[in-house]
N, C-alpha and C positions, 0 to 999 in steps of 0.2 A: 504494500500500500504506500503510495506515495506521502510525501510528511504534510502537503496540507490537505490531502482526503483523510490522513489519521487525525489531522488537527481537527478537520468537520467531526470528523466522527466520534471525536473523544466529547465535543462540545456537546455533540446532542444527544450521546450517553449521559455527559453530565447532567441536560437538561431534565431528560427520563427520567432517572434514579432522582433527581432533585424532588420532582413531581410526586414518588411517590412515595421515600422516605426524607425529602427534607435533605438529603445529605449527597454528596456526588459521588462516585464508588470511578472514581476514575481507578485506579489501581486493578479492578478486576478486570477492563476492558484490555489496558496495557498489558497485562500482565497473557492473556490470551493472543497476540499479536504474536506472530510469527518472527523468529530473525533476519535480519539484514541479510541480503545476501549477498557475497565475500566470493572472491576468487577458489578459495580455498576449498568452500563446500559446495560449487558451483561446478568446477572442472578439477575436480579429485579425479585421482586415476582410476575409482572405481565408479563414479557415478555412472557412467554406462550401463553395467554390469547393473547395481541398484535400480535404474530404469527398466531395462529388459525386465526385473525381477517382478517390477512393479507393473508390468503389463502383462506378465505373466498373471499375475495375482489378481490383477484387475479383469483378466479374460475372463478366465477361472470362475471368478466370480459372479461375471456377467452372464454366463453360462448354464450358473447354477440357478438366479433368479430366474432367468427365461424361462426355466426347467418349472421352477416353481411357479409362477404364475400362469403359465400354460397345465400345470394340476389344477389350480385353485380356478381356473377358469371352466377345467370339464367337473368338477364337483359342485362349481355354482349350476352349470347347467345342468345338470341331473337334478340340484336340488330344486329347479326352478320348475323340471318336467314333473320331479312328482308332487310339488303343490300344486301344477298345473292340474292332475290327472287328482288330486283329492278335491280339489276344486269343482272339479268334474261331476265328480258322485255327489259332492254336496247341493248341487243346484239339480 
């Protein structure tokens, strides 16, 4: 984050938190702000490696929810057919 979008943004953290306890909690939004980034942990010799890792990991992952939402989506629709069909007998 750029230092006057973190300045905007600390302000109207402070405004918030002001709002609803009276006090500005700057320190908790800081403190959640990521670090600077630096030569050093930007083109380390392993960040590549770390990348690939992490699109592995990301695939993976992306793969698995597919997996699960394409469940959760044939179990809604079963459950939708059999209130459809109790529906059915009821009327």
């Amino acid at each position: 984050m750029c230092p006057t979008m973190q300045e905007d943004y600390i302000k109207h953290a402070n405004a918030v938190d002001g709002a609803f306890n009276g006090q500005p909690q700057c320190k908790y939004y800081q403190a959640r702000q990521p670090p600077p980034l630096t030569n050093s942990n930007v083109m380390g010799s392993s960040s590549s490696d770390d990348l690939r890792e992490m699109m592995k990991t990301l695939t993976s992952n992306t793969v698995t929810l597919q997996q699960n939402v394409m469940s959760f989506q044939k179990e809604t629709r079963s459950s939708i057919h059999n209130l459809e069909k109790q529906m059915g007998k009821v009327a």
